[in-house]
Each structure stands twice: as structure tokens, then as C-alpha cells.
N, C-alpha and C positions, 0 to 999 in steps of 0.2 A: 338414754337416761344418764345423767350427771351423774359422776360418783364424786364423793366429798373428798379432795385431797388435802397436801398439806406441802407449804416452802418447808428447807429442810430444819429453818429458824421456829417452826410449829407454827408460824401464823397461815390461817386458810388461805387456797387459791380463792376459793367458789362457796358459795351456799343460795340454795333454793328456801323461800320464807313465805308462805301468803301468796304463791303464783310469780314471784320476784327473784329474780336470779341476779345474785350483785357478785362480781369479780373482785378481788384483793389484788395491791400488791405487795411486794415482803416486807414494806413497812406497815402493813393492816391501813393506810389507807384506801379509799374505795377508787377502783379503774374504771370500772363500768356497771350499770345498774338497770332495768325494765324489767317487764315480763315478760314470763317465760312460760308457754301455756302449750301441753302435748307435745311438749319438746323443742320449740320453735320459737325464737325471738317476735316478740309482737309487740304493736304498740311502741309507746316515747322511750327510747334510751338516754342514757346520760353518759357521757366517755368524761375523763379526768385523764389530769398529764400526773407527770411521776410527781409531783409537788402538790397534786391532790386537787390546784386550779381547774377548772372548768374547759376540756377539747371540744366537745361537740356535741348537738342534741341533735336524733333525730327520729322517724319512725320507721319500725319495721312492719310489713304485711306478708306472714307464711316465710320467715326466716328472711326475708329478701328488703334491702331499703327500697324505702315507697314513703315519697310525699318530699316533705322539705329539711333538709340537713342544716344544720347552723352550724360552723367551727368559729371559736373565737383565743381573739391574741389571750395575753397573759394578764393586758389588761380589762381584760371583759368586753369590749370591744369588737366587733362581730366583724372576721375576716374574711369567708367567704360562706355564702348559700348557694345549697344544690337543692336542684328538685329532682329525685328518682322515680322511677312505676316499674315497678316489679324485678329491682337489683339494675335498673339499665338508667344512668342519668342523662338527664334529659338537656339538652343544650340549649340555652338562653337566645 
């Protein structure tokens, strides 16, 4: 189980909301965002860079990446896709 901490600036690392685990960084923008179900990363995430743009979406199944990854540049622009099955990517 997550325990709520805190940067030393007061702004949250973490909070759990509705089944939803969204990451900070110490500027309170959001790092990273999905659900968070019995402890375990599941389903679509979202990653953000320190500028709060858009890193990567992808899914998780039972903590482990599963399915298809997106990273994209800065300009929105979609750099590379992976496709994972059960934390092991799977090669093109």
C-alpha cells in the first residue's frame, strides 16, 4: 500500500483517488497517471516529461507492461512504439 508522502517544498509525490494513482513532480505537475487496482499498475498510463509534455502512453497487466507503448518527441509526434506481453517486449 502507498503511503501519501511529501517533496520537502510540501507539494505531494503520490495520491490514490477513484482507483487512480497520479505521480507529482515538485513543481505539482503531473509525471505519471492510470490505475491502480490491489496494488498493481493496470490498464492505460500516461508518463509526462519534467515540462509536464506528454513521454509515453501505455498498458499495464498485473504490474508488468502488456500491449502497446507510445513515446513521443516534444512535439507530439510519435517516436517510437513498442508492443510488450507480460514486461518482455516483443521485437518487430
Amino acid at each position: 500500500m502507498l503511503e501519501k508522502t511529501t517533496y520537502k517544498n510540501g507539494q505531494i509525490t503520490h495520491e490514490i483517488e477513484d482507483g487512480r494513482l497520479t505521480y507529482y513532480l515538485k513543481s505539482g505537475l503531473i509525471k505519471a497517471t492510470g490505475p491502480y487496482i490491489n496494488d498493481l499498475f493496470e490498464g492505460q498510463w500516461t508518463f509526462n516529461r519534467m515540462d509536464g509534455s506528454l513521454w509515453q502512453i501505455g498498458q499495464f497487466r498485473n504490474n508488468l507492461k502488456h500491449g502497446l507503448w507510445t513515446r513521443y518527441h516534444k512535439d507530439g509526434t510519435i517516436e517510437k512504439e513498442m508492443l510488450f506481453e507480460n514486461g518482455i517486449e516483443l521485437k518487430k
